[in-house]
ZARONU-347288 format. One record per residue (C-alpha): residue number from 1; y, z, x; residue in three letters. Coordinates in steps of 0.02 Angstrom, whole numbers. Layout:
N
@num = NUM | Y = Y | Z = Z | X = X | residuo = Ala
...
end
This chain:
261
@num = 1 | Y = -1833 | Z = 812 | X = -3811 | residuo = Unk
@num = 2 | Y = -1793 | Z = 763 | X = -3973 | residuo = Unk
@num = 3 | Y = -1994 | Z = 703 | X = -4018 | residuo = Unk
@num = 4 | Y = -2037 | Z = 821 | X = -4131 | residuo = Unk
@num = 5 | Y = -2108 | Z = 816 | X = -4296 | residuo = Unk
@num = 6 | Y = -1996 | Z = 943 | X = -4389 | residuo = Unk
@num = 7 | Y = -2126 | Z = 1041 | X = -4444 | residuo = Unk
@num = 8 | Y = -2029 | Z = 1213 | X = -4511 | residuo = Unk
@num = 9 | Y = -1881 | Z = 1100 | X = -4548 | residuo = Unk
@num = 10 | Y = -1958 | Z = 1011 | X = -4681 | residuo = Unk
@num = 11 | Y = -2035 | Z = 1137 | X = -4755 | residuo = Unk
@num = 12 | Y = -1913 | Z = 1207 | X = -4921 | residuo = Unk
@num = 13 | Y = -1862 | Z = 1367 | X = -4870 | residuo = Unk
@num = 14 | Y = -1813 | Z = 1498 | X = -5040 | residuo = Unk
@num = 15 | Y = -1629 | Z = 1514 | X = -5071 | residuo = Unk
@num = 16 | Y = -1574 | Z = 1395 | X = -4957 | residuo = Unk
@num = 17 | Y = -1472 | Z = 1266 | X = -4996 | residuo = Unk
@num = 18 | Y = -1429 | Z = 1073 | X = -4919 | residuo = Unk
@num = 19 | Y = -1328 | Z = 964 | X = -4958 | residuo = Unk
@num = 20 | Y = -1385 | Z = 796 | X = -4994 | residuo = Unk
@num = 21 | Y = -1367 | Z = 700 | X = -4842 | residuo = Unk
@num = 22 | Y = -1439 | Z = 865 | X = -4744 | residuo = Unk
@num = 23 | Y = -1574 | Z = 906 | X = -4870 | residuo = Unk
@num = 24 | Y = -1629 | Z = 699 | X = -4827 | residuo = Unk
@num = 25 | Y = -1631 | Z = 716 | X = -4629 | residuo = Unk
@num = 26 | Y = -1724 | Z = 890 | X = -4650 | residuo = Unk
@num = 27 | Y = -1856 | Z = 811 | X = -4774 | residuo = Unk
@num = 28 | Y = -1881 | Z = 718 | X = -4615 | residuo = Unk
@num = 29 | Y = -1873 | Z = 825 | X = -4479 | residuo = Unk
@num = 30 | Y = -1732 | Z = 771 | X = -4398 | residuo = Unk
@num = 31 | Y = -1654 | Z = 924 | X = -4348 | residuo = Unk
@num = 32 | Y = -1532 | Z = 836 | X = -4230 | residuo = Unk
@num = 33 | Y = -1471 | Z = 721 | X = -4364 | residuo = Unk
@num = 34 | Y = -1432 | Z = 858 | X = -4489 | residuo = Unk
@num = 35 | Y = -1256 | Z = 841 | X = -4528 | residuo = Unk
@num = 36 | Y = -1141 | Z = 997 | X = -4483 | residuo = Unk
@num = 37 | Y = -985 | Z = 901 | X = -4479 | residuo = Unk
@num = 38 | Y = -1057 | Z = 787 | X = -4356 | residuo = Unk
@num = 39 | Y = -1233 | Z = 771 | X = -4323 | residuo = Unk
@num = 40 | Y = -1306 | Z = 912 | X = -4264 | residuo = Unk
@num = 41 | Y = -1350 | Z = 812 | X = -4080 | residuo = Unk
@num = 42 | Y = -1165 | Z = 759 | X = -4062 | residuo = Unk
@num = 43 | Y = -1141 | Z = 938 | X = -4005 | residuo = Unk
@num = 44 | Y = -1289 | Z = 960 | X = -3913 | residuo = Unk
@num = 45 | Y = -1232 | Z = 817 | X = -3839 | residuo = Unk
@num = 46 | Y = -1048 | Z = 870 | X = -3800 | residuo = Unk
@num = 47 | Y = -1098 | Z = 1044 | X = -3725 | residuo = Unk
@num = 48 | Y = -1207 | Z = 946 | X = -3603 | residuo = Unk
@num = 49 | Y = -1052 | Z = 820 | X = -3550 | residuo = Unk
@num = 50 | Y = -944 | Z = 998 | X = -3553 | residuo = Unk
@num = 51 | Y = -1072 | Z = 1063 | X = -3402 | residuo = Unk
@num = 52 | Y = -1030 | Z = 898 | X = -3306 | residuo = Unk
@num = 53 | Y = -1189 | Z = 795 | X = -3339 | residuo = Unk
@num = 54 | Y = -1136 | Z = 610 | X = -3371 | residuo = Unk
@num = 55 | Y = -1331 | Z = 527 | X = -3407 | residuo = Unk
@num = 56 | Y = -1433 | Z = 571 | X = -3560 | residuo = Unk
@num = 57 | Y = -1598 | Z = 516 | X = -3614 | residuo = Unk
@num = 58 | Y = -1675 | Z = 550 | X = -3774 | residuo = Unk
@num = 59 | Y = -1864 | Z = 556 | X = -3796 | residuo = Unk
@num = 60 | Y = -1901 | Z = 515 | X = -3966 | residuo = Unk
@num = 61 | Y = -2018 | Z = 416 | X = -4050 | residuo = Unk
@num = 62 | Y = -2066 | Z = 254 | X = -4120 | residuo = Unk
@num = 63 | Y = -2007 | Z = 274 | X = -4290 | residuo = Unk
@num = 64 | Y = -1844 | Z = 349 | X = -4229 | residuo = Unk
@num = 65 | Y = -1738 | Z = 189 | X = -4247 | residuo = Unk
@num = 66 | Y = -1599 | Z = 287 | X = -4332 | residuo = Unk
@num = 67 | Y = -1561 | Z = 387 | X = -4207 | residuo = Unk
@num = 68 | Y = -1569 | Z = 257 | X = -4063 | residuo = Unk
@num = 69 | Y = -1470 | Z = 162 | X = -4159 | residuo = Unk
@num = 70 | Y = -1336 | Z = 280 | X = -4222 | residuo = Unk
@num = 71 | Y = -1322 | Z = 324 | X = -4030 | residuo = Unk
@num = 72 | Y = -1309 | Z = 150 | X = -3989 | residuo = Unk
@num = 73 | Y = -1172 | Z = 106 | X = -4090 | residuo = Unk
@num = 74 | Y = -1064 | Z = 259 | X = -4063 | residuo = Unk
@num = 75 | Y = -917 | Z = 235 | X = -3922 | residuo = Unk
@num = 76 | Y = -931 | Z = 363 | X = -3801 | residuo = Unk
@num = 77 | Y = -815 | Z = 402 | X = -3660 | residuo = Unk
@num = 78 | Y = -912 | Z = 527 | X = -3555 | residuo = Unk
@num = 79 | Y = -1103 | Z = 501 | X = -3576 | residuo = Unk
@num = 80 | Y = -1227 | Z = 334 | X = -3557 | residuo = Unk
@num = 81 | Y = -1363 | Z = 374 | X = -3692 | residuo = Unk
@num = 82 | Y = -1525 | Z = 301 | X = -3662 | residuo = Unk
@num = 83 | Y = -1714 | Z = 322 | X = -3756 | residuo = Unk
@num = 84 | Y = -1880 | Z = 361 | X = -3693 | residuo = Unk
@num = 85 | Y = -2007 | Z = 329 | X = -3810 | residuo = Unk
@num = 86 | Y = -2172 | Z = 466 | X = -3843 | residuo = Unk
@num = 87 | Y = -2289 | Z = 379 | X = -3957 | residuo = Unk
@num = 88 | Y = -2362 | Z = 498 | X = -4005 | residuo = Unk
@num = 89 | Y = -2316 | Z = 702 | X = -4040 | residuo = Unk
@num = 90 | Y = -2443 | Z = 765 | X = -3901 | residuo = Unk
@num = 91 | Y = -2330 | Z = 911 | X = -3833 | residuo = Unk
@num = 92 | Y = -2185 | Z = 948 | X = -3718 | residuo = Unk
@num = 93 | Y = -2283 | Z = 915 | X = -3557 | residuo = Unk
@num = 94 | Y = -2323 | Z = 741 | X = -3633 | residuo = Unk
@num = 95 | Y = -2135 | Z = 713 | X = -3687 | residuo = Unk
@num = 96 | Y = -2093 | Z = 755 | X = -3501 | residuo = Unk
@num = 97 | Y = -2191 | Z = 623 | X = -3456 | residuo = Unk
@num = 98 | Y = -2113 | Z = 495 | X = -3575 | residuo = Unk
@num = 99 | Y = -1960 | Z = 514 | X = -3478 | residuo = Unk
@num = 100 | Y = -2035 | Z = 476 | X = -3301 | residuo = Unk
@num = 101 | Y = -1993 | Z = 296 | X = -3287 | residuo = Unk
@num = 102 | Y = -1804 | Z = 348 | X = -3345 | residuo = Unk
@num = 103 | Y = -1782 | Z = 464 | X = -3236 | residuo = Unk
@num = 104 | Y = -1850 | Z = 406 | X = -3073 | residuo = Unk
@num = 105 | Y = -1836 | Z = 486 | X = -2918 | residuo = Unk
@num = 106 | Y = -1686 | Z = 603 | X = -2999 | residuo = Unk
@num = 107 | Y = -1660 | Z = 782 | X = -3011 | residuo = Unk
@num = 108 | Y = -1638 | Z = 816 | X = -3217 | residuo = Unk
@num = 109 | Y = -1607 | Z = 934 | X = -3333 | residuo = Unk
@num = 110 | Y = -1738 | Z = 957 | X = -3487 | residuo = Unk
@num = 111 | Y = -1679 | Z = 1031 | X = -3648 | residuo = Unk
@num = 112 | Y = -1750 | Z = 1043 | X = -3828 | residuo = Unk
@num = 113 | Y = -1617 | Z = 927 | X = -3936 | residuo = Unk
@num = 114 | Y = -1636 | Z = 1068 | X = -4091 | residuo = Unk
@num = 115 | Y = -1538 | Z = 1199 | X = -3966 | residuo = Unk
@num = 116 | Y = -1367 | Z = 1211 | X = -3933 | residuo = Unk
@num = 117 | Y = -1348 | Z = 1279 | X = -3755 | residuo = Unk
@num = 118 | Y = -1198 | Z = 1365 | X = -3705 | residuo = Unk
@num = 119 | Y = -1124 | Z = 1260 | X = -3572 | residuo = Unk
@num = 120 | Y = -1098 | Z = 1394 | X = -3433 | residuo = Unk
@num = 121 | Y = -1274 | Z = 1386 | X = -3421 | residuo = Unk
@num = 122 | Y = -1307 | Z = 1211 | X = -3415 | residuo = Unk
@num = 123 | Y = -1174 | Z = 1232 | X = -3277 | residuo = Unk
@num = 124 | Y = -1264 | Z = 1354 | X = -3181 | residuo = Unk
@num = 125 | Y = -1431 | Z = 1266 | X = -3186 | residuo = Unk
@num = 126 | Y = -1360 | Z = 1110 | X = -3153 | residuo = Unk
@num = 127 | Y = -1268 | Z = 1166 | X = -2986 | residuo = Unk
@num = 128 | Y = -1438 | Z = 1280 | X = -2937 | residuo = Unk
@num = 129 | Y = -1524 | Z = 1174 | X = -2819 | residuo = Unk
@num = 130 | Y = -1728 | Z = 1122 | X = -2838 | residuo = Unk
@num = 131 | Y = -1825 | Z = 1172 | X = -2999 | residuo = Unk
@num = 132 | Y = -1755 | Z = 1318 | X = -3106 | residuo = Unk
@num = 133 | Y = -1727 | Z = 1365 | X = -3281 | residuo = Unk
@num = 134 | Y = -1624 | Z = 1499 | X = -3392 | residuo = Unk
@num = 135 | Y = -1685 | Z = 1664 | X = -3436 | residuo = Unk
@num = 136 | Y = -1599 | Z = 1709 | X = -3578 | residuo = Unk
@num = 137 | Y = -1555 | Z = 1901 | X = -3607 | residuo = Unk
@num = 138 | Y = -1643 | Z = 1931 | X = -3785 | residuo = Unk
@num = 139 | Y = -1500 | Z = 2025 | X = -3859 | residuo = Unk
@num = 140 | Y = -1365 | Z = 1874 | X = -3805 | residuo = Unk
@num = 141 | Y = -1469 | Z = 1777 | X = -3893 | residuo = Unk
@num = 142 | Y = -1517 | Z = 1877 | X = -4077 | residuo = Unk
@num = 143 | Y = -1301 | Z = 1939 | X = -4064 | residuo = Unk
@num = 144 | Y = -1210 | Z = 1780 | X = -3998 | residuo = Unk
@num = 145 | Y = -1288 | Z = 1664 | X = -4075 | residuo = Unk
@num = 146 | Y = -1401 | Z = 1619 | X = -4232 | residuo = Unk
@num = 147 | Y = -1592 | Z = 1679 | X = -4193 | residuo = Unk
@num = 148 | Y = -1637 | Z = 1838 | X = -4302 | residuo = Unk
@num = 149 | Y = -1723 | Z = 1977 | X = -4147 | residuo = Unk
@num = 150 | Y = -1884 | Z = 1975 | X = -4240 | residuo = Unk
@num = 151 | Y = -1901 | Z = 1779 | X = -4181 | residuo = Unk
@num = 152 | Y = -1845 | Z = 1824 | X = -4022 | residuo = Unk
@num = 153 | Y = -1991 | Z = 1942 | X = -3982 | residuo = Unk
@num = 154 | Y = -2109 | Z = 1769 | X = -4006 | residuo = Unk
@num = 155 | Y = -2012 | Z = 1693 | X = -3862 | residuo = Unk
@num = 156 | Y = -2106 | Z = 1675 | X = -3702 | residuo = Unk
@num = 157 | Y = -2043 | Z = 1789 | X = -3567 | residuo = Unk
@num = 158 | Y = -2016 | Z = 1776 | X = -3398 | residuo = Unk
@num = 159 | Y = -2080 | Z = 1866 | X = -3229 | residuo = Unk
@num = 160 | Y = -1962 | Z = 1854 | X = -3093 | residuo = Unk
@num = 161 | Y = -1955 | Z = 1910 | X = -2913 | residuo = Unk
@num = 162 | Y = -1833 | Z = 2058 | X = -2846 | residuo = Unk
@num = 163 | Y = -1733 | Z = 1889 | X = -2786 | residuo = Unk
@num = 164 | Y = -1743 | Z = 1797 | X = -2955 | residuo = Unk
@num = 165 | Y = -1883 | Z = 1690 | X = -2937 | residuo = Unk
@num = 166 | Y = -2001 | Z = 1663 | X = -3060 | residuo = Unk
@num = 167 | Y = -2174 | Z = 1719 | X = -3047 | residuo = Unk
@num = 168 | Y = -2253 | Z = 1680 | X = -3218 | residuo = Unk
@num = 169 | Y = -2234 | Z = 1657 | X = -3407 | residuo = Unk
@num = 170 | Y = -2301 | Z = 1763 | X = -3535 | residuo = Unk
@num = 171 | Y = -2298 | Z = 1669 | X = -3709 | residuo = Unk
@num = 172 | Y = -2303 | Z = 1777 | X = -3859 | residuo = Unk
@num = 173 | Y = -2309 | Z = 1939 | X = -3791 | residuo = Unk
@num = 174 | Y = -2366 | Z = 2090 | X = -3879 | residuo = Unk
@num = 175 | Y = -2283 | Z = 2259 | X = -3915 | residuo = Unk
@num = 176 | Y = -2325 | Z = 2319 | X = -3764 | residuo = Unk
@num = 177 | Y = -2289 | Z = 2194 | X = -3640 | residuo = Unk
@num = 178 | Y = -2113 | Z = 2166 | X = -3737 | residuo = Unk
@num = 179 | Y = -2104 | Z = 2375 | X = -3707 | residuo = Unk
@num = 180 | Y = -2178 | Z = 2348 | X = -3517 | residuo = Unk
@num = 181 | Y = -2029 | Z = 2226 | X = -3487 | residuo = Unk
@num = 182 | Y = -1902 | Z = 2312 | X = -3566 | residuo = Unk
@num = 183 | Y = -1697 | Z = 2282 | X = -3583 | residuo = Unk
@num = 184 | Y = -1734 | Z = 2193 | X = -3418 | residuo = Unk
@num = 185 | Y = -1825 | Z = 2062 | X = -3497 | residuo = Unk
@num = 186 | Y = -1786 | Z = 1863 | X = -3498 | residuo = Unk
@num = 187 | Y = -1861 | Z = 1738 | X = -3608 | residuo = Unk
@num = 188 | Y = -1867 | Z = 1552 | X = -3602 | residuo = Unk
@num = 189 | Y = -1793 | Z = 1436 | X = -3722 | residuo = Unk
@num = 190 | Y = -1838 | Z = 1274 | X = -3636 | residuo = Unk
@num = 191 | Y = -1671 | Z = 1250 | X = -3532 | residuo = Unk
@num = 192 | Y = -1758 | Z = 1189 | X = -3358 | residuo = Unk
@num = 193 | Y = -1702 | Z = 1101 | X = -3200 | residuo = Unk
@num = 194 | Y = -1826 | Z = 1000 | X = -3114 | residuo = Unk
@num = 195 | Y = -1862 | Z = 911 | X = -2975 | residuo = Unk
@num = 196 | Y = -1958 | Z = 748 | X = -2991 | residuo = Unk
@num = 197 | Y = -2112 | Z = 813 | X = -2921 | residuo = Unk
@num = 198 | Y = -2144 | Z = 894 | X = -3089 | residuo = Unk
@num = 199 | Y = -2215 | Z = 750 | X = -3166 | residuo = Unk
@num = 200 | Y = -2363 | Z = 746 | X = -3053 | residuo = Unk
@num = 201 | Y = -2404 | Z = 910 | X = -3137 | residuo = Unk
@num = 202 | Y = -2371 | Z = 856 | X = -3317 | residuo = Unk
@num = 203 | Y = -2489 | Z = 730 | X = -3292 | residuo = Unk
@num = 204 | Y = -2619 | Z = 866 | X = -3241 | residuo = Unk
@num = 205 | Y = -2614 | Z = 946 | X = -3376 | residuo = Unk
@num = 206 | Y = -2758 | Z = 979 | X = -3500 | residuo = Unk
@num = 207 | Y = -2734 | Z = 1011 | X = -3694 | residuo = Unk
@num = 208 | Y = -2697 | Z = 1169 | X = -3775 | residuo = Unk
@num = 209 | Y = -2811 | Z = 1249 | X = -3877 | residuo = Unk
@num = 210 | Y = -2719 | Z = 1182 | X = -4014 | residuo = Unk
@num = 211 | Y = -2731 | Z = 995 | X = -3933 | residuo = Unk
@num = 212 | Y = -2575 | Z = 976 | X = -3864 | residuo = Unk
@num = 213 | Y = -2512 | Z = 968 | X = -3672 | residuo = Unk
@num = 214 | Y = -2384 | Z = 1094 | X = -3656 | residuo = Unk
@num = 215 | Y = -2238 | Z = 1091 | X = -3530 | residuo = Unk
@num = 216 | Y = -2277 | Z = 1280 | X = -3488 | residuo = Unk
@num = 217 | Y = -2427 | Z = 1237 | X = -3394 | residuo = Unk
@num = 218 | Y = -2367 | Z = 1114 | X = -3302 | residuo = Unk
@num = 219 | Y = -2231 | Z = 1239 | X = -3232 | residuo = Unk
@num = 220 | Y = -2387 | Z = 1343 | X = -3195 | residuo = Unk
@num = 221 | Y = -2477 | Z = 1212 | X = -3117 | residuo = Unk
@num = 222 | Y = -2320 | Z = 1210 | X = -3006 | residuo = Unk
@num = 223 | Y = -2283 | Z = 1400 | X = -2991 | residuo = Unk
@num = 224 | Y = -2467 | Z = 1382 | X = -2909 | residuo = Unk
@num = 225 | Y = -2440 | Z = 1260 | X = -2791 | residuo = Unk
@num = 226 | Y = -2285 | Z = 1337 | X = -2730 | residuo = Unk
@num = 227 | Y = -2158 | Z = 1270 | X = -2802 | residuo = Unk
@num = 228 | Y = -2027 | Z = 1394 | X = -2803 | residuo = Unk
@num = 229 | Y = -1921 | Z = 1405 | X = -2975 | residuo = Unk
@num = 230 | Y = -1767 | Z = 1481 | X = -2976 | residuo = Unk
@num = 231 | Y = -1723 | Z = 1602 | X = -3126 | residuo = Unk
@num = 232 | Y = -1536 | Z = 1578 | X = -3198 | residuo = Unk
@num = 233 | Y = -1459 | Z = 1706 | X = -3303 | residuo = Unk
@num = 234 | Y = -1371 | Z = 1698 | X = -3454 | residuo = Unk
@num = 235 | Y = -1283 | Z = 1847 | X = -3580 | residuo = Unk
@num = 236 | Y = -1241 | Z = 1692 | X = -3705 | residuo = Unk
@num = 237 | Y = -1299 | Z = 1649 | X = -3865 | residuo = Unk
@num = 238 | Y = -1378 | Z = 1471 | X = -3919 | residuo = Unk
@num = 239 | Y = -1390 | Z = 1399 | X = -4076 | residuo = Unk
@num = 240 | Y = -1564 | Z = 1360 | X = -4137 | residuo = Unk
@num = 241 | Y = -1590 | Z = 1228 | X = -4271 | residuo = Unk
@num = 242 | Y = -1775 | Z = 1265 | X = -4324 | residuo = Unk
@num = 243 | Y = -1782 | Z = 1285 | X = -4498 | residuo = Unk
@num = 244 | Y = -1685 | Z = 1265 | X = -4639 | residuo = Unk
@num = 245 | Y = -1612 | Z = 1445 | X = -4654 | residuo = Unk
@num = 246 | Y = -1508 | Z = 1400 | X = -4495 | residuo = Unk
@num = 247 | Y = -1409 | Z = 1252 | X = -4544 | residuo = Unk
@num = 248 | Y = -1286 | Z = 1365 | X = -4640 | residuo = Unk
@num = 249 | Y = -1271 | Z = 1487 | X = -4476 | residuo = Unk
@num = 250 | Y = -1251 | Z = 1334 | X = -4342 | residuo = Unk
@num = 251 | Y = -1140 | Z = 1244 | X = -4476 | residuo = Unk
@num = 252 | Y = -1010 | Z = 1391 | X = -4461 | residuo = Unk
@num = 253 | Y = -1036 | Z = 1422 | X = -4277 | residuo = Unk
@num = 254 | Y = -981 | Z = 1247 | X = -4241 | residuo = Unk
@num = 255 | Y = -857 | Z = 1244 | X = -4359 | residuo = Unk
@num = 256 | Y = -697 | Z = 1156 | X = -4283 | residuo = Unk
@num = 257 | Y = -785 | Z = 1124 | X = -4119 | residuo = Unk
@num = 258 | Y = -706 | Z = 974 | X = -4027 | residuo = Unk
@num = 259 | Y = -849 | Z = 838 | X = -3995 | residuo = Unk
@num = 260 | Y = -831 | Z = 718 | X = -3851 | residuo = Unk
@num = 261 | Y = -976 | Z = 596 | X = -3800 | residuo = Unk
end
């Protein structure tokens, strides 16, 4: 999903510094054009064709001709790149939906572009069969990769089953539910499996309170019709390119990375 407007990205952060042709892209939000080396999507990108996944498609919007473009022209050995167009920022659920005709009848992967996902765990959810996602482990995330703990604690966590199956989502949990769950606990970052039956349930959702349709109640709507959702762990870190305090920390994480599309 690489939709979104950008919001913390563009807004000047104290002390922080871009370069010029960063300090452009993140006047516009777009986090997955900010240059670390290579645009910041290239590796999002890579880690994906790393975990053995050989189809991407980008939902972005209409005004987004830079990056279908850029994507268009660039060779690439190990990936087909194609668009999906939201016309408007209405939420995750509704940037699902964008994707439908795309994806047909296929099991996919759904990822936010501004993450880089380590790619054991793209792996994992790609070889888990039916609808699943990654619960990361909270300290993985704040000491392996770039996301201070005090963001972490906003993150939604997951309930899971004795057998790892999830049994809801609590989104920005309190003190005391983030004491109730403990060292045990697993929060999402948006790094699903799903089956194509999911859209059905996008397309039932209704807005948020804040007006948008949100991709965690369409995995409700599931969770309450049934659908079982598998729960993958991961101990790794992932790089989150949010705001403009973490270009500095994902520029020197990638550092030197190889990038293959």
């Amino acid at each position: 999903m690489a939709r979104g407007l950008g919001t913390r990205m563009r807004k000047e952060a104290a002390g922080v510094e871009l370069n010029g042709t960063q300090q452009a892209m993140a006047d516009r939000g777009l986090k997955g054009m900010i240059d670390v080396g290579r645009p910041f999507l290239d590796h999002v990108i890579s880690a994906i064709a790393d975990a053995g996944i050989t189809d991407v498609v980008l939902v972005i919007g209409p005004e987004h001709e830079e990056i279908r473009r850029y994507y268009d022209e660039m060779p690439k050995e190990r990936v087909g790149v194609t668009f999906a167009v939201q016309e408007r920022p209405l939420g995750t659920a509704d940037a699902l939906l964008a994707a439908r005709d795309a994806v047909g009848e296929r099991r996919f992967l759904l990822l936010n572009s501004d993450n880089h996902y380590p790619t054991a765990a793209l792996a994992a959810l790609r070889e888990c069969p039916g609808d699943a996602l990654v619960g990361f482990d909270p300290a993985g995330l704040s000491e392996k990769g770039n996301i201070p703990a005090d963001r972490v604690k906003a993150f939604a966590l997951l309930e899971a089953s004795p057998e790892g199956r999830l049994t809801g989502i609590v989104e920005k949990p309190d003190p005391e539910t983030l004491a109730r769950f403990g060292t045990d606990a697993r929060v999402s970052m948006n790094c699903y499996a799903f089956t194509p039956g999911i859209f059905d349930f996008a397309a039932a959702v209704e807005p948020s309170p804040r007006g948008e349709y949100e991709l965690t109640d369409a995995v409700r709507l599931a969770l309450a019709a049934g659908v079982p959702f598998d729960v993958v762990p991961s101990s790794d870190g992932v790089l989150d390119m949010s705001e403009r305090a973490d270009v500095a920390s994902v520029a020197a994480a990638l550092s030197g990375s190889e990038v293959s599309l």
